[in-house]
MIRO-923175 format. One record per residue (C-alpha): chain; residue in three letters; z, x, y. Coordinates in nm, 3 decimals, always signed. Last residue first. Layout:
% MIRO-923175
+------+------+---------+---------+---------+
: unit : code :      zz :      xx :      yy :
+------+------+---------+---------+---------+
:    A :  ALA :       Z :       X :       Y :
...
+------+------+---------+---------+---------+
END
This chain:
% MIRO-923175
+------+------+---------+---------+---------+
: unit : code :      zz :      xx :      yy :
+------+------+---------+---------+---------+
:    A :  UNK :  +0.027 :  +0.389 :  -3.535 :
:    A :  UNK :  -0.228 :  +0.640 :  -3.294 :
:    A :  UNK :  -0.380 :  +0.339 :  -3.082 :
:    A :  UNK :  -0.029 :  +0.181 :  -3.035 :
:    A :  UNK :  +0.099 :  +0.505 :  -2.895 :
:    A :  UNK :  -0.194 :  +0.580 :  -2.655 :
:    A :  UNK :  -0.178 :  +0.267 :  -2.487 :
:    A :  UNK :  +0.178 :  +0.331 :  -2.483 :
:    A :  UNK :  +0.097 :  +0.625 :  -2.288 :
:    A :  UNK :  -0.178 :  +0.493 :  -2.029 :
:    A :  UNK :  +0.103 :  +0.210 :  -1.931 :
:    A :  UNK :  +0.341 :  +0.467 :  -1.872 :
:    A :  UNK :  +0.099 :  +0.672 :  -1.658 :
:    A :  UNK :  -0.048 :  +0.389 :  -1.485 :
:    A :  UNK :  +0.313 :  +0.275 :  -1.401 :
:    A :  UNK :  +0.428 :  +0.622 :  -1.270 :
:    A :  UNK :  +0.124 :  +0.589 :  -1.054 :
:    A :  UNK :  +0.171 :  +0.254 :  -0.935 :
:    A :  UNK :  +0.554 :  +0.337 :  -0.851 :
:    A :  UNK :  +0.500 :  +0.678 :  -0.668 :
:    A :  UNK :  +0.243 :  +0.497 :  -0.448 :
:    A :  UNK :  +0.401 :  +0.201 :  -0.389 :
:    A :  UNK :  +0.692 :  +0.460 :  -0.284 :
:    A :  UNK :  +0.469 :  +0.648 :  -0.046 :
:    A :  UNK :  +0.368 :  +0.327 :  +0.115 :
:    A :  UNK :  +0.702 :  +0.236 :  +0.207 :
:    A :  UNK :  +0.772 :  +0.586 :  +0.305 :
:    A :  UNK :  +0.475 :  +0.568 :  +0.525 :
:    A :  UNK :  +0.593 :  +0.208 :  +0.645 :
:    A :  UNK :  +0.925 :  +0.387 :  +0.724 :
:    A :  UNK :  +0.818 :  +0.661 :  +0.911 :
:    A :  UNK :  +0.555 :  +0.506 :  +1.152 :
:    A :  UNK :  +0.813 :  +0.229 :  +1.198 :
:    A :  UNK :  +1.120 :  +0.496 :  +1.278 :
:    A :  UNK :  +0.830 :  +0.657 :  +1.518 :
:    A :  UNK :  +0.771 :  +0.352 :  +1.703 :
:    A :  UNK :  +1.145 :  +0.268 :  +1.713 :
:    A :  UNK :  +1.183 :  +0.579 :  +1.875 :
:    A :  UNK :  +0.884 :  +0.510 :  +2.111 :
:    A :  UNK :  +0.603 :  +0.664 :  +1.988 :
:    A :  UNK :  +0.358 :  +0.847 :  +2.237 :
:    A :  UNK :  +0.011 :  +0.893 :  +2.075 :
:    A :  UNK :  -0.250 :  +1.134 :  +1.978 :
:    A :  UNK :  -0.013 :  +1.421 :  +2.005 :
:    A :  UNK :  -0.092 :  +1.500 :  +1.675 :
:    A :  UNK :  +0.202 :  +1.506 :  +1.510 :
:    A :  UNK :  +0.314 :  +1.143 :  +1.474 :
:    A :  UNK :  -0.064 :  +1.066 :  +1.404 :
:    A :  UNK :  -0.066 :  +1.308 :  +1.120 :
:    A :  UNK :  +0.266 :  +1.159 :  +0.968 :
:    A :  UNK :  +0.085 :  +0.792 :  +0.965 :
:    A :  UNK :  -0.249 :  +0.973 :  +0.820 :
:    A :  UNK :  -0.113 :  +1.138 :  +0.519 :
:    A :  UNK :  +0.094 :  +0.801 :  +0.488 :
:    A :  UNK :  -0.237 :  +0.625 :  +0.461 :
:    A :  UNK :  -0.393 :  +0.901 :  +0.263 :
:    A :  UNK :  -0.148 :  +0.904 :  -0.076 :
:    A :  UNK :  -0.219 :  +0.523 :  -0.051 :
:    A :  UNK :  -0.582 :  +0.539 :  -0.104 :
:    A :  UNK :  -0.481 :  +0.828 :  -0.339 :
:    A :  UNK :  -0.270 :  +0.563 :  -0.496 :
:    A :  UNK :  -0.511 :  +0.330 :  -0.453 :
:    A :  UNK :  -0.783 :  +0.506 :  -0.608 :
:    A :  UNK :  -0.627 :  +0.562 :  -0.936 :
:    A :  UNK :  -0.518 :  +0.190 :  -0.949 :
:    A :  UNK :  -0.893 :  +0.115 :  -0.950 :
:    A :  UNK :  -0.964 :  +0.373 :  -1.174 :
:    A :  UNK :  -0.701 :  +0.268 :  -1.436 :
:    A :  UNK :  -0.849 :  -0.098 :  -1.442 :
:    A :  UNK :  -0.604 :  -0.334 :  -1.522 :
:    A :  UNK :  -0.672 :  -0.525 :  -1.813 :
:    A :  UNK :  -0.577 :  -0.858 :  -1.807 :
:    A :  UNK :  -0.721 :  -0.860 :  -1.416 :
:    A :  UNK :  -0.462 :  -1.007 :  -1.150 :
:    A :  UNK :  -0.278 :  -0.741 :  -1.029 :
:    A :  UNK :  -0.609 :  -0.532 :  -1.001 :
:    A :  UNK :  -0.757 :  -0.835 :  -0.770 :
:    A :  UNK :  -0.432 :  -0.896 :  -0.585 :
:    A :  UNK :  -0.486 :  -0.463 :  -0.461 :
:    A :  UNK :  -0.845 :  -0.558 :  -0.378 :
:    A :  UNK :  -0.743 :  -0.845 :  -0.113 :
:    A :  UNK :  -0.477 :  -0.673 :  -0.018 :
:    A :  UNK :  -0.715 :  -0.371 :  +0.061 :
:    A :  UNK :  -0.963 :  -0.660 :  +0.269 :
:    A :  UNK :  -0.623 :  -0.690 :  +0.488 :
:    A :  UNK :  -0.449 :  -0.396 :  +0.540 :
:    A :  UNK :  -0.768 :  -0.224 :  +0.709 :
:    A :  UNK :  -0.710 :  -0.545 :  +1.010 :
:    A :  UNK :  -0.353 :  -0.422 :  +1.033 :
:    A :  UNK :  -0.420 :  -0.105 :  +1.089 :
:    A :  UNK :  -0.706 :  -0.193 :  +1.390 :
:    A :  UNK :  -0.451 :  -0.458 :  +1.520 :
:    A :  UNK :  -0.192 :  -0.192 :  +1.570 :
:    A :  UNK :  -0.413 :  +0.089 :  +1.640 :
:    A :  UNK :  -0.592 :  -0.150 :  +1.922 :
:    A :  UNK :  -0.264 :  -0.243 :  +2.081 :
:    A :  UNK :  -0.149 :  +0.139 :  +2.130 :
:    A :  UNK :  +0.189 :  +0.249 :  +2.034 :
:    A :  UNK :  +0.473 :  +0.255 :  +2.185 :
:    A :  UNK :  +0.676 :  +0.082 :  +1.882 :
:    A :  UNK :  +0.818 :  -0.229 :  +2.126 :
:    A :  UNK :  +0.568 :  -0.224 :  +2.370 :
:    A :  UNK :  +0.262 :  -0.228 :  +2.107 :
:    A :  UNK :  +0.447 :  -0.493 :  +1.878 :
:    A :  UNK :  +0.436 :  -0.765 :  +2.180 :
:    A :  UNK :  +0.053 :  -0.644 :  +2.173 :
:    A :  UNK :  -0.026 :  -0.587 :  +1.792 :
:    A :  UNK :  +0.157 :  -0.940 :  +1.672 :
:    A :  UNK :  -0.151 :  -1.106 :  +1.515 :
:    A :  UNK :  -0.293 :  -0.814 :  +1.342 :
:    A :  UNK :  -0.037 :  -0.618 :  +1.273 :
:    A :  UNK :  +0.167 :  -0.953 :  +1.131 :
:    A :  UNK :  -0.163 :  -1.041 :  +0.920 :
:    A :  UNK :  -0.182 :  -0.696 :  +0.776 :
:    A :  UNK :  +0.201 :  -0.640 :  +0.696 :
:    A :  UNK :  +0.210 :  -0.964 :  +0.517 :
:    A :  UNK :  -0.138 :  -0.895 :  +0.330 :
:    A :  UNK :  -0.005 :  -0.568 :  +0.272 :
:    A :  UNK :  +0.334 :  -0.680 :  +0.139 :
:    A :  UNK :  +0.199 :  -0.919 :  -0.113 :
:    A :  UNK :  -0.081 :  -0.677 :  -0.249 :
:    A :  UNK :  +0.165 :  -0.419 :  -0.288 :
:    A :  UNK :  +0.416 :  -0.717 :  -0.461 :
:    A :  UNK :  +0.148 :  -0.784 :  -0.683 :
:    A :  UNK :  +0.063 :  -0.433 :  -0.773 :
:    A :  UNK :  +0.396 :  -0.401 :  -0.894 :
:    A :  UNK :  +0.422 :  -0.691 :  -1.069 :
:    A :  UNK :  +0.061 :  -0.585 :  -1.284 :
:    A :  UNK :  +0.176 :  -0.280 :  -1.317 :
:    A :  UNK :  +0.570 :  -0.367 :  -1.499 :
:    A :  UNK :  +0.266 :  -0.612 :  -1.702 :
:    A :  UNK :  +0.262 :  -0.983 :  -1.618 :
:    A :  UNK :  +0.346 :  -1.205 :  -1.895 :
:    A :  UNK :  +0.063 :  -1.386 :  -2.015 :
:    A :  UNK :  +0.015 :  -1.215 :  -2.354 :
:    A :  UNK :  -0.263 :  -1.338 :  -2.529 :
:    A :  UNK :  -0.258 :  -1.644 :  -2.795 :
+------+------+---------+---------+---------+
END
């Protein structure tokens, strides 16, 4: 009978998926009362938070497959890696006039991301190991 208990990956992924689908739908639906609040355009709002959405949708799909595919993950960290490249580019660009709290939300979604990031790898990596380790006993 195979294993149905979600891998440390598999969880992880979940919760990514989760909180991108979340973060996606609020962008999207909330991008002009959010756009006076963070100073930042409505059409970046809804625009990020319409990207969110169809990379949920692939993020539930790795969580869900028995064997998660290491490329996929692989390309959502640097996926990931180039989201919060972006969000500290668009701070320092010029491009746009944060409030404080628009710049604290830029920040903190980046680090957000940044940590999915860190986690997903560091998960691929462990899982790649003991893969390793039951194929050498």
């Amino acid at each position: 009978m195979p294993n149905s208990t979600p891998s440390p990956l598999q969880r992880i992924l979940a919760a990514d998926a989760a909180l991108c689908a979340i973060a996606g739908l609020a962008l999207v639906a909330g991008a002009g009362l959010a756009a006076g609040l963070l100073g930042l355009p409505p059409g970046l709002l809804r625009g990020a938070g319409l990207a969110l959405l169809p990379v949920a949708g692939f993020v539930a799909w790795l969580a869900r497959q028995p064997a998660t595919p290491r490329r996929g993950v692989e390309l959502l960290v640097a996926l990931n890696l180039a989201w919060v490249a972006a969000s500290l580019l668009l701070l320092v660009s010029g491009w746009v006039s944060p409030t404080g709290l628009g710049t604290a939300f830029v920040l903190a979604q980046a680090a957000l991301v940044a940590a999915f990031a860190a986690m997903e790898a560091g998960a691929l990596r462990r899982t790649a190991t003991a893969t390793l380790s039951s194929r050498a006993t």
